[in-house]
C-alpha positions as CSV (number, residue, x, y, z in Angstrom):
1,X,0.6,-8.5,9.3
2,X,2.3,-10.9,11.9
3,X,0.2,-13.8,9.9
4,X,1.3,-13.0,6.8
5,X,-2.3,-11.6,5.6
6,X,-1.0,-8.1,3.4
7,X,-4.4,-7.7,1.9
8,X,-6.0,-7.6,4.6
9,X,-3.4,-5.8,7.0
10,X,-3.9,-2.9,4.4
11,X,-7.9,-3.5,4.2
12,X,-7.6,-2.4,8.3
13,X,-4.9,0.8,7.7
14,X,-7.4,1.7,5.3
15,X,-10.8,1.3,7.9
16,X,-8.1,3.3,10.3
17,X,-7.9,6.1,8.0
18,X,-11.3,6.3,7.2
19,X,-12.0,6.6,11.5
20,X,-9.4,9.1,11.5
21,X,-11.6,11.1,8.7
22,X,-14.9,10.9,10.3
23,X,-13.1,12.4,13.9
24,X,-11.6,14.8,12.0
25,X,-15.1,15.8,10.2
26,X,-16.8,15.2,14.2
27,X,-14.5,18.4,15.0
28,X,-11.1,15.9,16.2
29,X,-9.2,18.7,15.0
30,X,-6.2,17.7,12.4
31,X,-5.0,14.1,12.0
32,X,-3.0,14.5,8.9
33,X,0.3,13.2,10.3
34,X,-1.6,10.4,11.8
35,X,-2.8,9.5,8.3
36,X,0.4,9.9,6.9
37,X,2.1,7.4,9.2
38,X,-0.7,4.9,8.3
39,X,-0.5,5.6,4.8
40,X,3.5,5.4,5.6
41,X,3.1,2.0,6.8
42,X,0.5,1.0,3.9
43,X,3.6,1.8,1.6
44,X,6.2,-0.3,3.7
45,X,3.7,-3.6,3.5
46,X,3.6,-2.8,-0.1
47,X,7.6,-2.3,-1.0
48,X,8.3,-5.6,1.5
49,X,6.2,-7.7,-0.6
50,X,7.3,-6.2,-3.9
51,X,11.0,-6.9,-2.7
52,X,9.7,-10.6,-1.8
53,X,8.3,-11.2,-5.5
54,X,11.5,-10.0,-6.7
55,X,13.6,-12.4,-4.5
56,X,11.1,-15.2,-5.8
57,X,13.0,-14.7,-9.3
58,X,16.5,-15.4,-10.7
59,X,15.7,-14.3,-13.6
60,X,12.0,-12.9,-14.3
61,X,10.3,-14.0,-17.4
62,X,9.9,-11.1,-20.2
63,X,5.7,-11.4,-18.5
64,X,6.8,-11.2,-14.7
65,X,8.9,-8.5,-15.4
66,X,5.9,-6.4,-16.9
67,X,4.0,-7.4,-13.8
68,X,6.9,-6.8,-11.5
69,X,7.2,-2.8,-13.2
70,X,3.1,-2.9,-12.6
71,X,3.6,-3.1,-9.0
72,X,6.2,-0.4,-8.6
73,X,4.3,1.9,-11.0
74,X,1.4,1.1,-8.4
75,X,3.6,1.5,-5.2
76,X,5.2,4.7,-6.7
77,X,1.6,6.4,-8.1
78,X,0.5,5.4,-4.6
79,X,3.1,7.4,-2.8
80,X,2.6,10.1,-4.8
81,X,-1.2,10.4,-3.7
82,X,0.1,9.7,-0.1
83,X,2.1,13.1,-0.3
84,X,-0.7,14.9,-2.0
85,X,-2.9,14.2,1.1
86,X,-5.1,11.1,-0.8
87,X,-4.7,8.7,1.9
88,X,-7.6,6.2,0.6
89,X,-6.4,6.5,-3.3
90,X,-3.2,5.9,-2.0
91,X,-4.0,2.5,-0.3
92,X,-6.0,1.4,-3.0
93,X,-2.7,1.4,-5.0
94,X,-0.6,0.3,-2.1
95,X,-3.4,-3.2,-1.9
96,X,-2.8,-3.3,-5.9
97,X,0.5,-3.8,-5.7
98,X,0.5,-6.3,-2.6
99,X,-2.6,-8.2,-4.3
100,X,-0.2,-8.4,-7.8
101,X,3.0,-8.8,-5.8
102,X,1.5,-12.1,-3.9
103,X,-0.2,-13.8,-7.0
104,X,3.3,-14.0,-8.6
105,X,5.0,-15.6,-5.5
């Protein structure tokens, strides 16, 4: 995240997530709250570079405003699959978002 690359930062917490499944399904007991923190921090990359597209705008254009409400939609469906325990749905919508939130800065 330090060099700027969202896409990918999320690409990793996702891989993370998906180790964290197979040691649960080895017998590595429960690693919910470990998922959740990743899937926390997935959502954080996500609302800092929503906030940074909004900052690139005075005043959004009728179009960037549509995209704009597409990335919250995505960050906010996101977080609700995050609660519901779907960590990889989740950071599919969470890399939406960045990947929308980036192409309009």
């Amino acid at each position: 995240m330090a060099s700027g690359e969202l896409v990918a930062a999320l690409v990793k917490i996702k891989a993370a997530i998906n180790a964290l499944e197979q040691a649960e399904a080895a017998g590595g007991g429960d690693l919910s709250q470990l998922k959740y923190l990743l899937g926390l921090t997935g959502e954080a990359v996500a609302q800092g570079a929503y906030l940074d597209a909004v900052a690139a705008f005075g005043s959004p254009s009728p179009g960037q405003a549509v995209q704009l409400q597409r990335i919250r939609q995505s960050i906010a469906d996101g977080h609700a699959r995050l609660v519901s325990g779907e960590y990889q749905a989740a950071l599919d919508l969470f890399k939406n978002a960045v990947g929308r939130a980036l192409s309009l800065t």
